[in-house]
Biotite code that builds the C-alpha atoms (Angstrom):
import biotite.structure as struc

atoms = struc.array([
    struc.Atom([42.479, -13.304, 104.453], chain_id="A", res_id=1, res_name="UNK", atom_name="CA", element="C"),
    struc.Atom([45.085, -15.691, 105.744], chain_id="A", res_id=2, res_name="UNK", atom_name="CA", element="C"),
    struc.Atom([43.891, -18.977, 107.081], chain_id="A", res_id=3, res_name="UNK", atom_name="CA", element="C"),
    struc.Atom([45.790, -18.743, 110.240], chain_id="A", res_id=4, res_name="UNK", atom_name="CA", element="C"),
    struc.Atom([46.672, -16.227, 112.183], chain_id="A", res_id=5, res_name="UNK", atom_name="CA", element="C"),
    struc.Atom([49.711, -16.063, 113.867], chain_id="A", res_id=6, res_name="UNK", atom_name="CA", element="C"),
    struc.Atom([50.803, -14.903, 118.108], chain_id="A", res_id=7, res_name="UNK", atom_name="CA", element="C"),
    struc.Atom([53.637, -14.501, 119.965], chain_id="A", res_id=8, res_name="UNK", atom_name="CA", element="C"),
    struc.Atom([52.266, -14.367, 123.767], chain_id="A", res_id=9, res_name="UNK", atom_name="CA", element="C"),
    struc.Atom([54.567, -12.475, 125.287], chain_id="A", res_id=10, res_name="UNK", atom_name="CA", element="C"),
    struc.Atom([54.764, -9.693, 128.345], chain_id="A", res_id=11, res_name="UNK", atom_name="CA", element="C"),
    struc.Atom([55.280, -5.595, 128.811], chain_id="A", res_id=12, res_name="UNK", atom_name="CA", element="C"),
    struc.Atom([57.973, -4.182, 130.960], chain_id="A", res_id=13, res_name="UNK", atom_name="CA", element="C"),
    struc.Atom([55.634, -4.306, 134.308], chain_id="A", res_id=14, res_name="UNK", atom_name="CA", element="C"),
    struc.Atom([55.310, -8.065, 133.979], chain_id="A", res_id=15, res_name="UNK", atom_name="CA", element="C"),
    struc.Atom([51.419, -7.843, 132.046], chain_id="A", res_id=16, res_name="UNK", atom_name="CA", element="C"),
    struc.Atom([50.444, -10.462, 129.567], chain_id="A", res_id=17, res_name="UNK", atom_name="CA", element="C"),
    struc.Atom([50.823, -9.092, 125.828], chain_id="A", res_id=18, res_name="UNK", atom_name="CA", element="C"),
    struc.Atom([50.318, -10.232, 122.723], chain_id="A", res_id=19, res_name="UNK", atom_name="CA", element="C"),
    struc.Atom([51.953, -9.687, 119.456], chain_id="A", res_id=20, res_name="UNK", atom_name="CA", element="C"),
    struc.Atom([49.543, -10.222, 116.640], chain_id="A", res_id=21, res_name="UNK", atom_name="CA", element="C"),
    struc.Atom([51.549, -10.747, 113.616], chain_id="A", res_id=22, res_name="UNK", atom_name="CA", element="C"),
    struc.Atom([49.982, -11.333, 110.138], chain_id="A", res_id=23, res_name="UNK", atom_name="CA", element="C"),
    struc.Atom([46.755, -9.260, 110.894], chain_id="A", res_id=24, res_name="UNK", atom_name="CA", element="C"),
    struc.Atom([44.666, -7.881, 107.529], chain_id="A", res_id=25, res_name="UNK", atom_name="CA", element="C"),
    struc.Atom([46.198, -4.234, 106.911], chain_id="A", res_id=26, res_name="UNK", atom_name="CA", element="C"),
    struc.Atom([44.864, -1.322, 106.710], chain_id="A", res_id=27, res_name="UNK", atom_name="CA", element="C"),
    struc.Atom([41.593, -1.214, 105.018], chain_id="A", res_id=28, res_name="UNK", atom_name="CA", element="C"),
    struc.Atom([40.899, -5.089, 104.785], chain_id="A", res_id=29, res_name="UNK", atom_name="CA", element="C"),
    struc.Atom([37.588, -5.820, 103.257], chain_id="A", res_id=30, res_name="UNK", atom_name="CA", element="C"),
    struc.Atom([36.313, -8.853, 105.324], chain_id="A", res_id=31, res_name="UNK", atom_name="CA", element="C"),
    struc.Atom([33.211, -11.095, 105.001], chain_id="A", res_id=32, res_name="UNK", atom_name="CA", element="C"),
    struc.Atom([30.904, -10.972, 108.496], chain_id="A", res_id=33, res_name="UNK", atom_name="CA", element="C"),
    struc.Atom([31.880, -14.861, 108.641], chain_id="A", res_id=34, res_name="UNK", atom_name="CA", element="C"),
    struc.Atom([35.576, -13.889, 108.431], chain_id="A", res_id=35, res_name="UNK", atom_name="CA", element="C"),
    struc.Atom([35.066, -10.944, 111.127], chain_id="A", res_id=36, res_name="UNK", atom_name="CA", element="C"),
    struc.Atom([33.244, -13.911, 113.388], chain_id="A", res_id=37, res_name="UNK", atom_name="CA", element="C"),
    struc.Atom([36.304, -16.700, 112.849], chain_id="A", res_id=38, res_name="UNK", atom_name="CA", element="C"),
    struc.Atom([38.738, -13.466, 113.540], chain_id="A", res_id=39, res_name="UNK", atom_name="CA", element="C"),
    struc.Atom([36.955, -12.778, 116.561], chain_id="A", res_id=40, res_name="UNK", atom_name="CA", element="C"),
    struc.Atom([36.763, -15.838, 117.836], chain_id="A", res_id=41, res_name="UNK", atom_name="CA", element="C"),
    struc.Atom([40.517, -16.188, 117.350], chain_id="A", res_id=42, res_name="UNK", atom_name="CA", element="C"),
    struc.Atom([41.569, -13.041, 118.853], chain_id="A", res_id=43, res_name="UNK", atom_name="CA", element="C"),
    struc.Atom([39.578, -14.553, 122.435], chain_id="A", res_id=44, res_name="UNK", atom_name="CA", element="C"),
    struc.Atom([41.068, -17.611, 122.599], chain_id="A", res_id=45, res_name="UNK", atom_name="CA", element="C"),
    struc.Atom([44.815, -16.035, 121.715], chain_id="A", res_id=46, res_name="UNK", atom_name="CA", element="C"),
    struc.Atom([43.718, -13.591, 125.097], chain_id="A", res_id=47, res_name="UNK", atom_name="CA", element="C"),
    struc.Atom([42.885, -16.060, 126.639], chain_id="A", res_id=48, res_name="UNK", atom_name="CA", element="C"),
    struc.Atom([46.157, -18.257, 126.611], chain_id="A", res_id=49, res_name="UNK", atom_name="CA", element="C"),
    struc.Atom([48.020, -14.527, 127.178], chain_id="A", res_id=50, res_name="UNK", atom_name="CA", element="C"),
    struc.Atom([46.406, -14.278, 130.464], chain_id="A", res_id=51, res_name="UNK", atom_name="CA", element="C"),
    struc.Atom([46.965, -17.551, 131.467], chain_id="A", res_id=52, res_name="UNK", atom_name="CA", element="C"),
    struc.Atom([50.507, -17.149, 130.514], chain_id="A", res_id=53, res_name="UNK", atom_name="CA", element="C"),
    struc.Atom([52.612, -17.419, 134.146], chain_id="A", res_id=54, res_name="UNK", atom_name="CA", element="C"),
    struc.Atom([54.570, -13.723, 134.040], chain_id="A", res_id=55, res_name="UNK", atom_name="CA", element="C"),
    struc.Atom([57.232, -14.621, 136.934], chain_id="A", res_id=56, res_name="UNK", atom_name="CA", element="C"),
    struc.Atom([60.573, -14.798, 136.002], chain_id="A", res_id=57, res_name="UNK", atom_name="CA", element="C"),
    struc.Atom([61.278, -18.011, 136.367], chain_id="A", res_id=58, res_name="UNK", atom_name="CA", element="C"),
    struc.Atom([58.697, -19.580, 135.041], chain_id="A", res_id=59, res_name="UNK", atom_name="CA", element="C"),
    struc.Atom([57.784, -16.781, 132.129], chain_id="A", res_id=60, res_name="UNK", atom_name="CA", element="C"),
    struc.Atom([58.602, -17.984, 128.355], chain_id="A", res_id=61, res_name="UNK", atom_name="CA", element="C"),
    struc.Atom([57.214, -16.551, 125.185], chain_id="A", res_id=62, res_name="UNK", atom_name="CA", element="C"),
    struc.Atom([55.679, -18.831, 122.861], chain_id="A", res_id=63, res_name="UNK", atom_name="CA", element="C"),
    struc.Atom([54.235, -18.784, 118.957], chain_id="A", res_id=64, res_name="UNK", atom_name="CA", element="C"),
    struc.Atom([51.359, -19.832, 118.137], chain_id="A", res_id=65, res_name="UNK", atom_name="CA", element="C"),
    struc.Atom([49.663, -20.231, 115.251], chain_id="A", res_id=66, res_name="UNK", atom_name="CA", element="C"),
    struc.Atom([45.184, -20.260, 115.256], chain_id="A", res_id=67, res_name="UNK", atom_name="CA", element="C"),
    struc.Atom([43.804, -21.226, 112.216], chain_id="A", res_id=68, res_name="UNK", atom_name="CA", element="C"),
    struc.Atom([40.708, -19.317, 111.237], chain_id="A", res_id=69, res_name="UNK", atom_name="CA", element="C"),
    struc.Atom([37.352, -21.022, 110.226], chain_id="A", res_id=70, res_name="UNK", atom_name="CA", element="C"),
    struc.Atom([36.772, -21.227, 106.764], chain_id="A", res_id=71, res_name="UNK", atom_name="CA", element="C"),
])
């Protein structure tokens, strides 16, 4: 598994947060329980940041970021 995992926190069409997981395990990825965990832990704080993400207009950017996963 890669040791970071990397988001683009971004919005849909009706102005919701969204975000664009990029270099997730494919299909069939055979993962430790400790891996699941750091995943998991990961994929919260990447939701969290979307959702705190300001969707106006004017103030709305995307941004990368990159989350590096426990070892």
């Amino acid at each position: 598994m890669d040791k970071q995992l990397n988001v683009l926190l971004t919005k849909t069409h009706d102005h919701k947060p969204l975000a664009t997981v990029r270099n997730l395990p494919g299909g069939d990825a055979d993962m430790t329980p400790q891996q699941l965990r750091a995943l998991a832990a990961v994929l919260c704080t990447a939701a969290d940041k979307c959702e705190a993400q300001p969707m106006t207009a004017k103030r709305f950017s995307q941004r990368k970021r990159e989350y590096l996963l426990a070892a």
